[in-house]
C-alpha positions as CSV (number, residue, x, y, z in Angstrom):
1,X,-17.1,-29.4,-23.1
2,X,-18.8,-31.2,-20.4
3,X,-17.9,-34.6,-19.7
4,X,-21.7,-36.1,-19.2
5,X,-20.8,-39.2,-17.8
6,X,-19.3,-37.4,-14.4
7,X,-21.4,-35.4,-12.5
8,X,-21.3,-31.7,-12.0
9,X,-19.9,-30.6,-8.3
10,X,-22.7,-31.3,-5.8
11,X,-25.0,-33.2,-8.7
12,X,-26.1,-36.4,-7.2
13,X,-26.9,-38.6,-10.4
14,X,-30.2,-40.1,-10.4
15,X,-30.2,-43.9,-10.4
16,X,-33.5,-45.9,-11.3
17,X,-33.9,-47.8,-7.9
18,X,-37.5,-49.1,-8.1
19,X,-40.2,-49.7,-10.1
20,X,-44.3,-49.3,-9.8
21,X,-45.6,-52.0,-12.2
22,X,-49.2,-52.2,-12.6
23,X,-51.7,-54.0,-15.0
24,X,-55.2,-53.4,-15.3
25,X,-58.2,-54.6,-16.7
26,X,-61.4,-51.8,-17.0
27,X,-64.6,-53.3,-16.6
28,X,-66.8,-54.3,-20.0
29,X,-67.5,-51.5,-22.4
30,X,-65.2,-48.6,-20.3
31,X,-61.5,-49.4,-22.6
32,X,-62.0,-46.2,-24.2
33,X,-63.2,-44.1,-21.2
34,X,-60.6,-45.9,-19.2
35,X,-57.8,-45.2,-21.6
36,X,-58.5,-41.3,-21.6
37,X,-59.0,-41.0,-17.9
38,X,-55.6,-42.5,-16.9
39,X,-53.3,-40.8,-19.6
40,X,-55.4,-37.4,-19.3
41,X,-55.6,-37.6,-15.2
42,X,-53.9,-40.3,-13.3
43,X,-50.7,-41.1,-15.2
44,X,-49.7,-37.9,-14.1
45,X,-51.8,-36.7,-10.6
46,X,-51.5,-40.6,-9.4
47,X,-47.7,-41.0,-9.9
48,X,-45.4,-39.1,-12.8
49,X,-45.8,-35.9,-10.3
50,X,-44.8,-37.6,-7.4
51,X,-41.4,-36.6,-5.8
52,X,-39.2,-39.0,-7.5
53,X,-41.1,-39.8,-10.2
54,X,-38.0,-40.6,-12.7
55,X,-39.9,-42.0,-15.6
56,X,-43.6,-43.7,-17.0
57,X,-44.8,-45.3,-19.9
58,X,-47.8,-47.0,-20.5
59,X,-48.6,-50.0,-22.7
60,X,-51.4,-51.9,-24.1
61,X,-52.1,-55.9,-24.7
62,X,-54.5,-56.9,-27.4
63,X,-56.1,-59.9,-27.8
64,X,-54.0,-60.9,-30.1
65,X,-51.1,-60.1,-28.1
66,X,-52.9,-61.8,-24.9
67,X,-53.4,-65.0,-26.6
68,X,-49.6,-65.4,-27.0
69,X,-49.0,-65.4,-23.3
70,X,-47.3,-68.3,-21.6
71,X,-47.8,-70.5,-19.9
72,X,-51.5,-70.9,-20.3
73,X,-51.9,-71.5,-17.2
74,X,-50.1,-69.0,-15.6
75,X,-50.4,-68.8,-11.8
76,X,-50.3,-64.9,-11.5
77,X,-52.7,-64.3,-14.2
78,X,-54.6,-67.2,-14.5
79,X,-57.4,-65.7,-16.5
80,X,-55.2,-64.5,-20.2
81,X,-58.0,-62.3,-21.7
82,X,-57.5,-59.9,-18.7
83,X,-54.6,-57.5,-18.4
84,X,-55.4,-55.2,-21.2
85,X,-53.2,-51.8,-20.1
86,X,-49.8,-51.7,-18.2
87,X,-48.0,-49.2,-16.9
88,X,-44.4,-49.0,-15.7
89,X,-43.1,-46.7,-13.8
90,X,-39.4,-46.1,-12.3
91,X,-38.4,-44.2,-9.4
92,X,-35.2,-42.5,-7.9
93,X,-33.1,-44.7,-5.7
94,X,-32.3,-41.9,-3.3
95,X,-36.1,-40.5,-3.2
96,X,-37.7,-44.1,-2.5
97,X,-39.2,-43.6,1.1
98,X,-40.3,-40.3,0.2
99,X,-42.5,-41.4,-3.2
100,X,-44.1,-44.1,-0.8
101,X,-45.2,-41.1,1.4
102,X,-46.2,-38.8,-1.2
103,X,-48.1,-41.8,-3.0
104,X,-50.0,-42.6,-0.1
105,X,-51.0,-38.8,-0.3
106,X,-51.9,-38.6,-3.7
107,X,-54.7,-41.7,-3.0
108,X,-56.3,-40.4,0.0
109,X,-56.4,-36.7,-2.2
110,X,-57.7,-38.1,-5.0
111,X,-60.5,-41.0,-3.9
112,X,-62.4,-38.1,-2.0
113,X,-62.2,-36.3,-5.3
114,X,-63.7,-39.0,-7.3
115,X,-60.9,-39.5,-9.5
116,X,-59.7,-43.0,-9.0
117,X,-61.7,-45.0,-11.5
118,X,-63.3,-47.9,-9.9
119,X,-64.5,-49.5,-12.9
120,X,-61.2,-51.2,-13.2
121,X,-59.7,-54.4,-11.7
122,X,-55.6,-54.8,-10.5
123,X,-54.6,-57.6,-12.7
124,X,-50.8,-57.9,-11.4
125,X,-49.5,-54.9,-9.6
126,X,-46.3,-54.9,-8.3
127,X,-43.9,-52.6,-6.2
128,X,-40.4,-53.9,-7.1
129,X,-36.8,-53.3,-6.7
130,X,-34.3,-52.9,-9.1
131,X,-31.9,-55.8,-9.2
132,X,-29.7,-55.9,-12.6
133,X,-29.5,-54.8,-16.4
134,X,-27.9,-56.2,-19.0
135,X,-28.5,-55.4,-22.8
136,X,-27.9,-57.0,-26.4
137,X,-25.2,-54.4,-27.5
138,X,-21.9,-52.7,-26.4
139,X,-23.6,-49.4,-26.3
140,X,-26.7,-49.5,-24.9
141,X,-29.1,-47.7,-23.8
142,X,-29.1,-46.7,-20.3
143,X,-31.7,-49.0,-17.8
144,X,-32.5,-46.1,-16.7
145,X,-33.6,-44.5,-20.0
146,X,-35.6,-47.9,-21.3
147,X,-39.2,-46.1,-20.4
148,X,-38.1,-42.6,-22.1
149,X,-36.4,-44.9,-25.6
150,X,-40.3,-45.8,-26.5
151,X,-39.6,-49.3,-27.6
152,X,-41.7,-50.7,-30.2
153,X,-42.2,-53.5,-27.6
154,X,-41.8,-54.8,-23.8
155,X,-42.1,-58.4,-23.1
156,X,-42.9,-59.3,-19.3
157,X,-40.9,-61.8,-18.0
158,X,-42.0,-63.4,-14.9
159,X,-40.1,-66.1,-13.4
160,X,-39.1,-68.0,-9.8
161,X,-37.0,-71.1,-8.4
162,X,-38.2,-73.9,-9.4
163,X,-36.6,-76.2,-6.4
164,X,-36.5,-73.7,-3.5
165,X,-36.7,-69.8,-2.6
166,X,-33.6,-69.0,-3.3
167,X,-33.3,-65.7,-5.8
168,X,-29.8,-65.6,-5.6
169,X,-29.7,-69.1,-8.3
170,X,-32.8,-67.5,-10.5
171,X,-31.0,-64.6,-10.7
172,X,-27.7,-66.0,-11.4
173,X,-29.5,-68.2,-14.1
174,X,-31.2,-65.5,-15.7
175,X,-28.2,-63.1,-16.0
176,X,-25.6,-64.8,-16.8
177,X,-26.7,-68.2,-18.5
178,X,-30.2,-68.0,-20.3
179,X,-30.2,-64.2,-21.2
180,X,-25.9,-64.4,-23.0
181,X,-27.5,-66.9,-25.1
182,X,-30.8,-65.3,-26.2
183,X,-29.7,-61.7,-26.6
184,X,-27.3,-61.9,-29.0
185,X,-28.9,-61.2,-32.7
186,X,-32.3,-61.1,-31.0
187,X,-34.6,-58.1,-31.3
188,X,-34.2,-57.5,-27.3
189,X,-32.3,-54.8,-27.0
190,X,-32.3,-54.1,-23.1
191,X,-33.6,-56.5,-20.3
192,X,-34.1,-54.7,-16.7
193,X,-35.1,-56.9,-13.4
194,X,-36.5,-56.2,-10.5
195,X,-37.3,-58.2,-7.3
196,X,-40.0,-57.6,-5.4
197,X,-40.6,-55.3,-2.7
198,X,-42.9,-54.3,0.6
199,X,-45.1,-51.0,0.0
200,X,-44.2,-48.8,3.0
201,X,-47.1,-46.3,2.6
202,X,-50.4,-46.6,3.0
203,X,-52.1,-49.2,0.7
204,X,-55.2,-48.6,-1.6
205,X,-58.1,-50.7,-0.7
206,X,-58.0,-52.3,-3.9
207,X,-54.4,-53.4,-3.7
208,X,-53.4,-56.5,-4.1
209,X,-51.7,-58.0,-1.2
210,X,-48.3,-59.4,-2.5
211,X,-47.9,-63.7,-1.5
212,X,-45.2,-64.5,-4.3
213,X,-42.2,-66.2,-3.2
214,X,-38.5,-64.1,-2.1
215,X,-37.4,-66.1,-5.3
216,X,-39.9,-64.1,-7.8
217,X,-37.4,-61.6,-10.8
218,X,-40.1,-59.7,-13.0
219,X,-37.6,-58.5,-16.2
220,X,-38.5,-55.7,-18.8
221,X,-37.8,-57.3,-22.1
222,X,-37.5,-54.2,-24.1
223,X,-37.9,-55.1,-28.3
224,X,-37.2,-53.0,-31.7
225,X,-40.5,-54.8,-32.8
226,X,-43.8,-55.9,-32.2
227,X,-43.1,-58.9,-30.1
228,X,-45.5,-61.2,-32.0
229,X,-43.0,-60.7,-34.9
230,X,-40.7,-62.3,-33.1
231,X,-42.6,-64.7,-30.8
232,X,-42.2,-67.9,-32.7
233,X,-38.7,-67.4,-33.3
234,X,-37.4,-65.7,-29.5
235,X,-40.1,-66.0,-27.1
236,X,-41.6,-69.2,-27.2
237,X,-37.8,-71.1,-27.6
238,X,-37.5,-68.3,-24.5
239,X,-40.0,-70.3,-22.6
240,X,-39.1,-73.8,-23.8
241,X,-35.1,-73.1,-22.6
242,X,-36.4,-71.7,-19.0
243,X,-39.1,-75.0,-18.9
244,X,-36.1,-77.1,-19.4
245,X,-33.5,-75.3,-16.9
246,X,-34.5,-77.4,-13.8
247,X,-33.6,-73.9,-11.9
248,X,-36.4,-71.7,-12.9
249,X,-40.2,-71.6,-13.4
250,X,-42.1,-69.5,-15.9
251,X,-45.0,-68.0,-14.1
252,X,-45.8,-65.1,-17.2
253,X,-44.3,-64.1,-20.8
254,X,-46.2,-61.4,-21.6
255,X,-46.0,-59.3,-24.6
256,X,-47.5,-55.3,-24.8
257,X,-47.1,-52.5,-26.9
258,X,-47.0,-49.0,-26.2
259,X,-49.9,-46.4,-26.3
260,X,-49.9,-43.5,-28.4
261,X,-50.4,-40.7,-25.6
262,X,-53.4,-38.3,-27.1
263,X,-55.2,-41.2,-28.9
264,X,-57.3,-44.4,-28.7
265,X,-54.8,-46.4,-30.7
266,X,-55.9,-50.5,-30.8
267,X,-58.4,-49.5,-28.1
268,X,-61.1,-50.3,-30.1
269,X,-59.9,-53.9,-30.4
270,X,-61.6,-55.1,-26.9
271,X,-65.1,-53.6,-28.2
């Protein structure tokens, strides 16, 4: 029998090394149209078919769910009711340079074609490097796995220094002083964070430009629940413990919840 954690002779062992993250926000009335086009098209021809392409899921933020976002008045997504679909996606550390080219391809194939949508708005989209994992339980699931392990849930968690610029202290904070005391018993099972990073390929026209600070961590707060069953009781004491820290500012706390691929599940809640 195989031993699966050690690599077959010349197997190089694909490691998640970064991470496309992007929200969006279809214009009025298009949810449903919007919701077909980018599961049945672009999910796939934009990105999962990409040279390493490791892993996708998408997500969806109702306006229930939207309403629980923190702070109110958060500087990256300043208006809350917008931000309705998110999708993640991770990509092999060794094939990094490569997917930049190849993505930068896949846009200037499939604009011409007409099959970029443009009745939709980048809410916060993000190019971002993996930094750290940790996770609730001896066992876990592997970070690299979290997108594959359809969580009931994914909180985002969107922080920076609060003093200075200097990620190493956020961080630092993060891992190995807030998250030790909120894990444990919680219904987060898995929390992977990334830092952000440059796009080396050609950008879309409609790409945000990224300003944030060298301090910024975006963390995947992966749940065994619907997040707003456990907002009052993990999330907002989440955001009360960072407010307090003195180290870090809360810039988003975002709760989503996946899509059922081949369906309009809780799309019919913007209309």
């Amino acid at each position: 029998m195989r031993d699966q954690t050690r690599p077959l002779m010349g197997e190089s062992p694909v490691r998640l090394g970064m991470m496309l993250y992007t929200c969006m926000e279809p214009h009025p009335g298009l949810h449903r149209a919007y919701n077909r086009w980018y599961e049945r098209d672009h999910f796939y021809s934009g990105v999962l078919t990409l040279p390493g392409s490791a892993a996708g899921a998408r997500w969806i933020a109702t306006p229930e769910l939207k309403a629980l976002r923190l702070p109110v008045d958060s500087p990256v997504v300043p208006d809350p009711t917008q931000g309705s679909f998110l999708t993640t996606y991770y990509v092999d550390a060794d094939r990094m340079d490569e997917w930049d080219v190849a993505a930068s391809a896949a846009v200037a194939d499939l604009g011409p074609a007409g099959r970029l949508w443009p009745e939709r708005d980048h809410v916060l989209t993000r190019f971002v490097d993996h930094r750290w994992a940790v996770a609730r339980d001896a066992d876990p699931v592997p970070a690299l796995l979290t997108l594959d392990r359809r969580f009931p849930g994914l909180v985002t968690l969107l922080v920076r220094d609060a003093r200075s610029d200097d990620p190493a202290a956020v961080e630092a904070w993060l891992r190995d002083e807030c998250l030790p005391a909120v894990l444990p018993g919680s219904p987060i099972a898995n929390v992977v964070a990334f830092a952000p990073r440059p796009f080396a390929g050609e950008r879309p026209a409609d790409l945000p430009r990224d300003t944030e600070p060298a301090s910024r961590v975006l963390a995947l707060l992966f749940t065994e629940c619907d997040p707003a069953a456990a907002w009052a009781t993990v999330f907002a004491p989440l955001a009360e413990r960072i407010a307090a820290s003195g180290v870090v500012a809360l810039e988003w706390l975002a709760p989503f919840v996946p899509t059922i691929p081949g369906t309009d599940h809780l799309v019919d809640t913007f209309e």
